[in-house]
TIMI-2910 file (N, C-alpha, C, CB; in pm, 1 decimal, decimal comma, always signed):
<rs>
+----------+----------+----------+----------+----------+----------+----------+----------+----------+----------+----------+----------+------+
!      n_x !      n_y !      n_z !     ca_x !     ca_y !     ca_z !      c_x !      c_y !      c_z !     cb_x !     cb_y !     cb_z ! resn !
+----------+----------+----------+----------+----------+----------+----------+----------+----------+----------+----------+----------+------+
!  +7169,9 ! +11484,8 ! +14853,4 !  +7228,4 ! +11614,7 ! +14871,0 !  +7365,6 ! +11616,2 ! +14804,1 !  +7238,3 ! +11650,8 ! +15020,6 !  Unk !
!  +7389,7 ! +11672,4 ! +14708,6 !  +7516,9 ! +11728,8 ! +14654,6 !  +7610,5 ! +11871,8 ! +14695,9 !  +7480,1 ! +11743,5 ! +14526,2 !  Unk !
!  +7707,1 ! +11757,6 ! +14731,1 !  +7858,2 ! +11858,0 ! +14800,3 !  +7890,5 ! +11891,2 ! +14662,0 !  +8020,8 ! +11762,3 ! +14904,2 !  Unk !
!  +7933,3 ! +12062,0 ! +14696,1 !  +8024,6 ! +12100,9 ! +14621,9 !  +8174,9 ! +12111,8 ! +14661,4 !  +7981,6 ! +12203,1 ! +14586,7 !  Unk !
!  +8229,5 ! +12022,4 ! +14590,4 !  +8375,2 ! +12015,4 ! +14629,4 !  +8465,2 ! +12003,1 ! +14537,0 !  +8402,8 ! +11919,1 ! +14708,3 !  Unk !
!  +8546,5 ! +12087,4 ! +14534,9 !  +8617,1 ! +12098,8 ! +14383,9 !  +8733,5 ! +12008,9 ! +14405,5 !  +8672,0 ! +12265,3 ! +14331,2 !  Unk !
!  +8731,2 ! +11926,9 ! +14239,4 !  +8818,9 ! +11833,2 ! +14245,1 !  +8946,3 ! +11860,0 ! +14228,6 !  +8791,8 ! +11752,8 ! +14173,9 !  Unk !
!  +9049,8 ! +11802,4 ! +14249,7 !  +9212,6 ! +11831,8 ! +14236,5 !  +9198,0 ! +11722,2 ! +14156,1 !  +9335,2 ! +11830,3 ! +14373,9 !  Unk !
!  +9296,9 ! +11784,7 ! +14020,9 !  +9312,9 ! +11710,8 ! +13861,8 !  +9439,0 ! +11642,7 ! +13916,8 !  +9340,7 ! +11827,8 ! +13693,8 !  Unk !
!  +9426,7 ! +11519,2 ! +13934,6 !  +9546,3 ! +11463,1 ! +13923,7 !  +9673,0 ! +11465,7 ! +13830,4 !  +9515,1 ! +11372,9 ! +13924,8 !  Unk !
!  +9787,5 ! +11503,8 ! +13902,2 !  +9934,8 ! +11457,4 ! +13765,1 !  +9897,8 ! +11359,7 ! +13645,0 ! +10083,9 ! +11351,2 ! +13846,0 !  Unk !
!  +9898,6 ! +11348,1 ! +13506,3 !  +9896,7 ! +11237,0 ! +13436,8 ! +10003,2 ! +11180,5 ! +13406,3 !  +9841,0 ! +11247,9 ! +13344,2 !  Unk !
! +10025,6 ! +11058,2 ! +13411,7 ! +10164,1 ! +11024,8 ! +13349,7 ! +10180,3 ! +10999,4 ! +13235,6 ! +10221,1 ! +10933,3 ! +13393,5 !  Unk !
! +10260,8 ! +11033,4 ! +13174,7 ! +10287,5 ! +10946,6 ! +13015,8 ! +10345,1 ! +10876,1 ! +13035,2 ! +10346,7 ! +10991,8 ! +12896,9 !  Unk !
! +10203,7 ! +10787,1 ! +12877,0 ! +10205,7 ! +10626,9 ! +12872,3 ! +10341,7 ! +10594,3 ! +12796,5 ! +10063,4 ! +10556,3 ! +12784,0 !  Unk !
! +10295,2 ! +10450,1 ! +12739,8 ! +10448,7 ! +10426,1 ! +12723,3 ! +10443,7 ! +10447,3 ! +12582,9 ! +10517,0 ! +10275,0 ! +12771,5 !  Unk !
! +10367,6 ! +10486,9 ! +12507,7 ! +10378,8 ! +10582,3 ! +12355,3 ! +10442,3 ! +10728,0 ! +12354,7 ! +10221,8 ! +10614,0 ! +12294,8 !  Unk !
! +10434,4 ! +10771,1 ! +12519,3 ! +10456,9 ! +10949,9 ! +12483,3 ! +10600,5 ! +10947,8 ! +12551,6 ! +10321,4 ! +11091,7 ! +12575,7 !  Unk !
! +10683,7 ! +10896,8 ! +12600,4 ! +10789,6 ! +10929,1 ! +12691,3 ! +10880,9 ! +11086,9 ! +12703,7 ! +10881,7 ! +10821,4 ! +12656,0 !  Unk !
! +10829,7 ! +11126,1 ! +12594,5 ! +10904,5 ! +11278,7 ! +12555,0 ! +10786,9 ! +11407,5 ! +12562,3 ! +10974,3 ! +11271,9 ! +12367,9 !  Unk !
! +10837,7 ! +11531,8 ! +12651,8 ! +10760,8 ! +11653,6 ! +12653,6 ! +10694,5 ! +11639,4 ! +12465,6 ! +10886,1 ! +11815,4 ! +12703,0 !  Unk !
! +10641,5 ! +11711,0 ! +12437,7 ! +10629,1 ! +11770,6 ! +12295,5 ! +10705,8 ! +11874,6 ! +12260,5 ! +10506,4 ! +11814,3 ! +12267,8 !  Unk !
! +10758,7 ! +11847,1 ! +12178,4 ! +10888,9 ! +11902,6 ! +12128,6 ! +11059,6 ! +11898,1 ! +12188,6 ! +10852,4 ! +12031,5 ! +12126,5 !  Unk !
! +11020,7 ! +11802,2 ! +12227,3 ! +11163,6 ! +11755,6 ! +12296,3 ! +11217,4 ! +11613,2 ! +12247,5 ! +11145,3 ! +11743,8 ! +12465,8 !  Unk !
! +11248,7 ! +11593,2 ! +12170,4 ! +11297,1 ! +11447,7 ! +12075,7 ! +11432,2 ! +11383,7 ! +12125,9 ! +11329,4 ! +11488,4 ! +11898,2 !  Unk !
! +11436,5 ! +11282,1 ! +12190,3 ! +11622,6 ! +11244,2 ! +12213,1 ! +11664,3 ! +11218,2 ! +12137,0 ! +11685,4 ! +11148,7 ! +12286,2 !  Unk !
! +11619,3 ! +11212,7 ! +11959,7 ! +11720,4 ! +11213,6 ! +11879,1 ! +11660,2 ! +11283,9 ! +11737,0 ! +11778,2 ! +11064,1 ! +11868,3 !  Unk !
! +11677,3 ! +11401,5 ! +11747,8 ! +11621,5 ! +11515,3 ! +11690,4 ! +11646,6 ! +11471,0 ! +11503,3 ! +11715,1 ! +11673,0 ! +11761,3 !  Unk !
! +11774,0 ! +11436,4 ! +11460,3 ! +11849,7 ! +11398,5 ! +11356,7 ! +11748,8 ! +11292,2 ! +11288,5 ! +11996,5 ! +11343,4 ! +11403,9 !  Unk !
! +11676,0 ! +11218,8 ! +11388,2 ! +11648,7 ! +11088,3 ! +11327,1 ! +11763,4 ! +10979,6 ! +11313,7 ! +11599,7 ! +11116,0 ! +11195,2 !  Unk !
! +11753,7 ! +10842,4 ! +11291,0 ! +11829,4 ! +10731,1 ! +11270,1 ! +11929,4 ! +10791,9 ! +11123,7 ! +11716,1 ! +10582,6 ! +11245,6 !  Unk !
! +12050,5 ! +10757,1 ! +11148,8 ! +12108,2 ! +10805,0 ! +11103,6 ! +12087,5 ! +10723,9 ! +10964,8 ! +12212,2 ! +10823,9 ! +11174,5 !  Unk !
! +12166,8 ! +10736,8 ! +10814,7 ! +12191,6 ! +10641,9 ! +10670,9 ! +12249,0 ! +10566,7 ! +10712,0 ! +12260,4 ! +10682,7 ! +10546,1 !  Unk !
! +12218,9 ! +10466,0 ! +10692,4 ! +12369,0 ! +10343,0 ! +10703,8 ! +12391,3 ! +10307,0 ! +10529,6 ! +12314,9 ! +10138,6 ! +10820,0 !  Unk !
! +12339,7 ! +10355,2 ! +10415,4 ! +12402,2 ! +10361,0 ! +10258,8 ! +12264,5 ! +10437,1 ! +10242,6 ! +12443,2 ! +10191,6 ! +10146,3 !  Unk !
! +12272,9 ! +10414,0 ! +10103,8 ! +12209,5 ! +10484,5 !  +9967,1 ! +12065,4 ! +10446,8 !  +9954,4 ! +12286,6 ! +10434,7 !  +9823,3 !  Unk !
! +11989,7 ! +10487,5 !  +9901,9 ! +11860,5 ! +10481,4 !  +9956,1 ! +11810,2 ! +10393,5 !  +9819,5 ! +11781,7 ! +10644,0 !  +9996,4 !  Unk !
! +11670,4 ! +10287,5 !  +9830,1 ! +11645,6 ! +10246,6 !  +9704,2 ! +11651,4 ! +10322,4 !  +9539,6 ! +11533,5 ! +10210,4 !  +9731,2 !  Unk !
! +11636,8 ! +10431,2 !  +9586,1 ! +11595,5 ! +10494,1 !  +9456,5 ! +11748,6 ! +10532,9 !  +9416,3 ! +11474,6 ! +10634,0 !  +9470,2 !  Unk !
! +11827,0 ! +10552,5 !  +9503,6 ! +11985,6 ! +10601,7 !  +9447,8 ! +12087,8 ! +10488,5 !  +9416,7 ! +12066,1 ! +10695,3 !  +9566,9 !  Unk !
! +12009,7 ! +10371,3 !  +9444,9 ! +12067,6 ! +10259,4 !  +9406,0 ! +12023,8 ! +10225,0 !  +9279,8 ! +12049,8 ! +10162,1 !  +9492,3 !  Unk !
! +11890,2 ! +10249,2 !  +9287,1 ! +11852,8 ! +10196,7 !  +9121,4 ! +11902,2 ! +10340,9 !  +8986,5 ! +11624,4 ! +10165,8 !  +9116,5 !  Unk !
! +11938,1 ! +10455,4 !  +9026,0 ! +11981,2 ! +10497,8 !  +8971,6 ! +12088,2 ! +10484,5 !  +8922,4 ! +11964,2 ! +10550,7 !  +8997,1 !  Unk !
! +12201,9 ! +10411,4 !  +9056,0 ! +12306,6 ! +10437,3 !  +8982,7 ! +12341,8 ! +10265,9 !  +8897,4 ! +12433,2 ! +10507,6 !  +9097,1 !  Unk !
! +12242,0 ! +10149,1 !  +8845,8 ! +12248,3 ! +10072,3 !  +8801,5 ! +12147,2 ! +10087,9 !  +8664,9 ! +12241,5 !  +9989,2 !  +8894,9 !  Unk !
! +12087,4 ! +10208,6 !  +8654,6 ! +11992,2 ! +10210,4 !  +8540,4 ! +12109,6 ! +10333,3 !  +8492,6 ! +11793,3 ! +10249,7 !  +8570,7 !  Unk !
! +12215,3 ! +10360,2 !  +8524,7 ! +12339,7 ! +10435,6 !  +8454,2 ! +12430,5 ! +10363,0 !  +8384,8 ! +12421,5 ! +10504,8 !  +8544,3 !  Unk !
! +12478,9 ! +10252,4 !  +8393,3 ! +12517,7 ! +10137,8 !  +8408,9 ! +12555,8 ! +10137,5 !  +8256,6 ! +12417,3 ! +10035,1 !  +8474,7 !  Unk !
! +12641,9 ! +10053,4 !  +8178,7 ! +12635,1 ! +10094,6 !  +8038,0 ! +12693,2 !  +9954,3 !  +7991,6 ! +12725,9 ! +10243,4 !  +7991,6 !  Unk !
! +12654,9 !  +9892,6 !  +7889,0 ! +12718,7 !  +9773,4 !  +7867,7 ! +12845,3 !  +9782,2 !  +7732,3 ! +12591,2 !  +9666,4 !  +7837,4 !  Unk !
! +12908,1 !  +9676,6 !  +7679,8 ! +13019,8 !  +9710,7 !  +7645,7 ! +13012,4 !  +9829,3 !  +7508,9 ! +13090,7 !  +9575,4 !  +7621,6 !  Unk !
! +12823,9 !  +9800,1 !  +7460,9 ! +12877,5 !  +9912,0 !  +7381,4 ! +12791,5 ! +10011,3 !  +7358,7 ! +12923,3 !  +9874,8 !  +7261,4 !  Unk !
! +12783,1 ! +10043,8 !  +7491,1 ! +12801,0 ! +10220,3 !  +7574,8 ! +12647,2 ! +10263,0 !  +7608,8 ! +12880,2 ! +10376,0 !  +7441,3 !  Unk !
! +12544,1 ! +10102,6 !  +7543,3 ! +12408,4 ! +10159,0 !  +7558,7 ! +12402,9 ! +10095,0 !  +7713,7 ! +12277,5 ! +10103,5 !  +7431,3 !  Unk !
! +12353,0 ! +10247,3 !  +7797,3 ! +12283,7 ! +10191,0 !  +7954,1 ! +12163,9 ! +10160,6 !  +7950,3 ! +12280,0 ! +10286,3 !  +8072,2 !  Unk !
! +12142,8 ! +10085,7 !  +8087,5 ! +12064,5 ! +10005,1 !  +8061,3 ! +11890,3 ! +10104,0 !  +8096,6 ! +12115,7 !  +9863,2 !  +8154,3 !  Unk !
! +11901,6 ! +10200,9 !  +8161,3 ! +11823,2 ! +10301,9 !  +8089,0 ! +11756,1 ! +10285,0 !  +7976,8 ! +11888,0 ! +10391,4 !  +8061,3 !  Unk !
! +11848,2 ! +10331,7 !  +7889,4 ! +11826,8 ! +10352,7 !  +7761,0 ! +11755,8 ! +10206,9 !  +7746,1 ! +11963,8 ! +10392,1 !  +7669,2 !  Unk !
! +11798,4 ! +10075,6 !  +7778,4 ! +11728,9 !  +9928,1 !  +7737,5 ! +11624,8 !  +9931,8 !  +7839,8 ! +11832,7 !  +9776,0 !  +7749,8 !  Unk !
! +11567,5 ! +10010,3 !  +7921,8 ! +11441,0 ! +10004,9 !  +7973,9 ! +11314,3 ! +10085,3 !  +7928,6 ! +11460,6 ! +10030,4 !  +8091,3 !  Unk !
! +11417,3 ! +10182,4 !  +7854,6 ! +11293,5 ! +10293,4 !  +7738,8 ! +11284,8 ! +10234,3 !  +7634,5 ! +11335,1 ! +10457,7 !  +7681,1 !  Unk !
! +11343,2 ! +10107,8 !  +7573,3 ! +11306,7 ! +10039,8 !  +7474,4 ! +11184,2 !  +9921,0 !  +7493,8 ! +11428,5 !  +9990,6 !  +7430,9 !  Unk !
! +11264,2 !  +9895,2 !  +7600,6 ! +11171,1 !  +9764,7 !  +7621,8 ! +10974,5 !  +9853,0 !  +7655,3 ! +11260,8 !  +9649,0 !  +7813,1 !  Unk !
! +10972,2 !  +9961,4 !  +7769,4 ! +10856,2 ! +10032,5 !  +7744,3 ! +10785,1 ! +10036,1 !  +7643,8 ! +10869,8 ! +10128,5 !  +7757,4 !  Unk !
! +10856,9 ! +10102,7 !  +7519,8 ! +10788,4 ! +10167,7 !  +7414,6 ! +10721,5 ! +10006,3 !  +7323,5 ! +10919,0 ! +10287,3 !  +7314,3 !  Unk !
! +10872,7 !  +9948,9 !  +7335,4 ! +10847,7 !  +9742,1 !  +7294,0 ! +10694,2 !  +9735,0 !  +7302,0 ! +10927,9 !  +9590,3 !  +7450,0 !  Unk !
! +10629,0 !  +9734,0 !  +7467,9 ! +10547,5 !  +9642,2 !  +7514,6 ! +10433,8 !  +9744,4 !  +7468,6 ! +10566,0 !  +9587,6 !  +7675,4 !  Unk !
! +10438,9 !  +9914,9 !  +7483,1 ! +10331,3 !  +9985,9 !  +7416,3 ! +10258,3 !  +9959,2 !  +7280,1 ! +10376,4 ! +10097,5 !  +7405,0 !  Unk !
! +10377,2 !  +9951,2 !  +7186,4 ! +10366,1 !  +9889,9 !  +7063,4 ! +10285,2 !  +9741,3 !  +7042,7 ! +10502,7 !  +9878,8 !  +7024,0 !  Unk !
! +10259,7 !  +9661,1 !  +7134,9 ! +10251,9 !  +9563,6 !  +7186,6 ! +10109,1 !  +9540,3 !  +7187,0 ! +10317,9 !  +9564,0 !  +7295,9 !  Unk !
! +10051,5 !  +9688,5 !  +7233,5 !  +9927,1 !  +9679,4 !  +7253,3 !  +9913,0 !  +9684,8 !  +7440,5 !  +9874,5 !  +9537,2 !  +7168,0 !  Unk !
! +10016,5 !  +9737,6 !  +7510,3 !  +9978,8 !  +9719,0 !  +7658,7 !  +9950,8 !  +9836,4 !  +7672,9 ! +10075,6 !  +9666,1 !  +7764,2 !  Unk !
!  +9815,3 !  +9836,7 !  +7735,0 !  +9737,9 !  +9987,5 !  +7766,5 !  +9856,3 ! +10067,8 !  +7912,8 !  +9516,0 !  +9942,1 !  +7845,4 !  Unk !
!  +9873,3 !  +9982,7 !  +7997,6 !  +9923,6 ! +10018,1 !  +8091,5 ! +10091,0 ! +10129,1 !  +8034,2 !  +9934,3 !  +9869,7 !  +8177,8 !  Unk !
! +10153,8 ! +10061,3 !  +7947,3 ! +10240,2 ! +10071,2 !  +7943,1 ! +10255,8 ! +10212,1 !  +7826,3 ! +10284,3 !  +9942,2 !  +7933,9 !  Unk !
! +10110,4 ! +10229,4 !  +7742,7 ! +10122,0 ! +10347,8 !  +7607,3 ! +10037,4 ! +10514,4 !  +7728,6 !  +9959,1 ! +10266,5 !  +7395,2 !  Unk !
!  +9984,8 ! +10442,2 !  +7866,4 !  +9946,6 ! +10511,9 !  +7954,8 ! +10025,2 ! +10614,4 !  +7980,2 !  +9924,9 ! +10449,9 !  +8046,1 !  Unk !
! +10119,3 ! +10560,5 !  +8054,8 ! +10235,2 ! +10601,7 !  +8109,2 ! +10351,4 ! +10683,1 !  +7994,5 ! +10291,5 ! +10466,8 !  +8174,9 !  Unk !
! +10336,9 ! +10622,5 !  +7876,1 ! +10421,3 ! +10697,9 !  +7803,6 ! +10358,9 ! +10796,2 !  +7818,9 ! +10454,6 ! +10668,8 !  +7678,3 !  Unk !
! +10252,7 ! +10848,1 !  +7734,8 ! +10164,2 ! +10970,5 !  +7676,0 ! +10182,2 ! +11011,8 !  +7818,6 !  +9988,2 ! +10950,3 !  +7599,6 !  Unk !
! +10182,8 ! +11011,3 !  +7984,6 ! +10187,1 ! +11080,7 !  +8082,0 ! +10324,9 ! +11131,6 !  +8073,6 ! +10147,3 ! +11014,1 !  +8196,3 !  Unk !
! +10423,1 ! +11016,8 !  +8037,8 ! +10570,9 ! +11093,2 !  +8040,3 ! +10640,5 ! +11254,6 !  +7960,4 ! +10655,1 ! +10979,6 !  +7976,9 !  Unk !
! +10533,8 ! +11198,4 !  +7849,8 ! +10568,2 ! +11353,0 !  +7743,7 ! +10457,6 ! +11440,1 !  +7740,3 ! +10596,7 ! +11324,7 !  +7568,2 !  Unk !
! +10327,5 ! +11458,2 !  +7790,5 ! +10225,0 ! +11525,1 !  +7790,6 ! +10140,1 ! +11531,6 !  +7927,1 ! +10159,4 ! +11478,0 !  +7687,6 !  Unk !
! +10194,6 ! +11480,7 !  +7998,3 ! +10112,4 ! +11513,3 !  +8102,0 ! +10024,7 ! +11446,4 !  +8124,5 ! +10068,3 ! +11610,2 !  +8100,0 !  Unk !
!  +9973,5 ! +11382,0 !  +8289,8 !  +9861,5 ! +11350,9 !  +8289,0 !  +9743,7 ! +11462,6 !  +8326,9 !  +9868,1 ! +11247,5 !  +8362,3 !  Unk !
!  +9636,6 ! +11432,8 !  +8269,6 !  +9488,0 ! +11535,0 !  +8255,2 !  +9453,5 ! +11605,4 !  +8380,0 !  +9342,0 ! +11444,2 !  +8220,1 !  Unk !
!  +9407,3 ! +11708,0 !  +8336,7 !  +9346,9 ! +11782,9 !  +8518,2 !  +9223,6 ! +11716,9 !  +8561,1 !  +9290,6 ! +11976,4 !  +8521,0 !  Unk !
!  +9244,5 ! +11649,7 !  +8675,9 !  +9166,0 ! +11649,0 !  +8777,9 !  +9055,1 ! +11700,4 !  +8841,6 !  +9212,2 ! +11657,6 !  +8825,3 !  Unk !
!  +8967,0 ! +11719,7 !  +8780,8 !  +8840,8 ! +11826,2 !  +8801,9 !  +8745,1 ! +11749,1 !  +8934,2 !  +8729,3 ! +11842,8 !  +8626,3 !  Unk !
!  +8733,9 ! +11885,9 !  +9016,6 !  +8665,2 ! +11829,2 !  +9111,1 !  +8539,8 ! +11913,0 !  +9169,5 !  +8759,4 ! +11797,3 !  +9208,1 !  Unk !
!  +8439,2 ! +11885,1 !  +9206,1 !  +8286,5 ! +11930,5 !  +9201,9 !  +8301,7 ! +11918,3 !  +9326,9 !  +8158,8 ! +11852,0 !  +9125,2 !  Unk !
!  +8279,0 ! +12088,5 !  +9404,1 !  +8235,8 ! +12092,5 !  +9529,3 !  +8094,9 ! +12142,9 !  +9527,4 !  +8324,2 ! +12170,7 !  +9610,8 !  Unk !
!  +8050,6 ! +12063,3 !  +9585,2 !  +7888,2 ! +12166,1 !  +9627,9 !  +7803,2 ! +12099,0 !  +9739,4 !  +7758,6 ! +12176,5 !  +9477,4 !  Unk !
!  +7706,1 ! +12184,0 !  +9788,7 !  +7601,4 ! +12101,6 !  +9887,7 !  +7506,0 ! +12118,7 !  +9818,5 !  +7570,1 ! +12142,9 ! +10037,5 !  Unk !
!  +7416,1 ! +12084,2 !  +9897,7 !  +7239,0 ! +12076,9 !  +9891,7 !  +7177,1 ! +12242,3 !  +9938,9 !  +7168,2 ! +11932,4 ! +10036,2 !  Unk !
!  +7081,4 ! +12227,2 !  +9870,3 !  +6985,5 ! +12426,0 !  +9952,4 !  +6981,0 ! +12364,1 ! +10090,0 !  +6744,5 ! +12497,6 !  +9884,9 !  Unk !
!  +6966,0 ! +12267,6 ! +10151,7 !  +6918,0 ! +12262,5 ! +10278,4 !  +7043,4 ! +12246,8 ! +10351,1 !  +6813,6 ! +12155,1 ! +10302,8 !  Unk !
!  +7154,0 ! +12238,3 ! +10307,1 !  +7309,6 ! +12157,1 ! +10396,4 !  +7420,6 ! +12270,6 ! +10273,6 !  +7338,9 ! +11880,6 ! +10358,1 !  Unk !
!  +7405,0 ! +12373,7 ! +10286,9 !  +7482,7 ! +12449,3 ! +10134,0 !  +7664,3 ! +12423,2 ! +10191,4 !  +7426,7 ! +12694,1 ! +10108,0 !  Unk !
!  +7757,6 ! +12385,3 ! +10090,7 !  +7887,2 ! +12356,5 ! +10145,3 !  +7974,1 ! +12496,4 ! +10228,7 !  +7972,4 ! +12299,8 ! +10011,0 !  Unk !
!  +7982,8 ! +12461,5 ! +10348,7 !  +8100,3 ! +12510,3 ! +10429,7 !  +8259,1 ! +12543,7 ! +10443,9 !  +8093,0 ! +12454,8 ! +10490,5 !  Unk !
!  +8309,5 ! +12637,6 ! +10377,4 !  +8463,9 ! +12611,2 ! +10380,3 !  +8519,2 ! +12692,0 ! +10529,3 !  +8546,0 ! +12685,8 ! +10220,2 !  Unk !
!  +8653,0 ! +12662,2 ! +10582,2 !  +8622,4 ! +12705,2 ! +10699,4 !  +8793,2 ! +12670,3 ! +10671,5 !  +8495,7 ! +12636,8 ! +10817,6 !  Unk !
!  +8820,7 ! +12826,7 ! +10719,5 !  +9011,3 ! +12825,3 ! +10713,5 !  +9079,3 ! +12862,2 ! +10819,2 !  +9082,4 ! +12924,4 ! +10611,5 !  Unk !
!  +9148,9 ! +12766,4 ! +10885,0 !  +9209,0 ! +12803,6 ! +10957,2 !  +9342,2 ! +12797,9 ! +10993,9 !  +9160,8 ! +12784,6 ! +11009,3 !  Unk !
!  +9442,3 ! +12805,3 ! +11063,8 !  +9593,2 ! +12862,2 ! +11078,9 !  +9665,0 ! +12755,4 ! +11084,1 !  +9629,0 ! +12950,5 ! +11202,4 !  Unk !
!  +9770,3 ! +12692,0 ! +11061,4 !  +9825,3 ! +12567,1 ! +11169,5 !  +9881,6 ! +12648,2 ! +11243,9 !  +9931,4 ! +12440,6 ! +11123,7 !  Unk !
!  +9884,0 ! +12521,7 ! +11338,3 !  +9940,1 ! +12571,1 ! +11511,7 ! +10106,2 ! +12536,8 ! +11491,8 !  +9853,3 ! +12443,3 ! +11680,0 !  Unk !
! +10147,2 ! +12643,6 ! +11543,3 ! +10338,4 ! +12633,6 ! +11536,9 ! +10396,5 ! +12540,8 ! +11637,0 ! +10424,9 ! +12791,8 ! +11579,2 !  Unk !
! +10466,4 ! +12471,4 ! +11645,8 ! +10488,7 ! +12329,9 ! +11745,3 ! +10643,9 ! +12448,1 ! +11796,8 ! +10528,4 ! +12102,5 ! +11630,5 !  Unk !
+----------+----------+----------+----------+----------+----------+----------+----------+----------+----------+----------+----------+------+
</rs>
């Protein structure tokens, strides 16, 4: 014989991954900089200029084009992407007659 008795949903607690409501952050900012980030470091050493005035930039677009000349596929790759672009990406959506493809759009949710 089955009682009907409606259950009371217990409180859940958050585990020790969630400690914060959603949308409530104790440190909203994020961890603060403590310096310059890799990429603004290597910038400001590929600016860099030796005594006569060529930076070293400029001696890393040599050495590139160097190793293209060279015969390195990797390296005549990347040029031809630098001044022309790399190629479009073509991509084939479709289904089957029996499974025909589904697109299905929907909103994001605002936090």
């Amino acid at each position: 014989m089955a009682t009907n008795r409606q259950e009371i949903p217990k409180k859940r607690r958050r585990g020790p991954g969630r400690p914060f409501k959603k949308g409530n952050n104790a440190n909203p900012l994020g961890r603060p900089r403590n310096g310059l980030s890799i990429v603004d470091n290597m910038a400001a050493v590929l600016e860099e200029a030796d005594e006569a005035g060529v930076t070293k930039a400029r001696l890393v677009a040599e050495k590139y084009i160097e190793l293209g000349l060279q015969g390195s596929v990797a390296a005549l790759e990347n040029i031809v992407a630098r001044f022309h672009g790399r190629p479009e990406q073509g991509i084939k959506l479709s289904g089957d007659e029996e499974r025909p493809l589904h697109v299905r759009h929907s909103e994001r949710e605002k936090s």
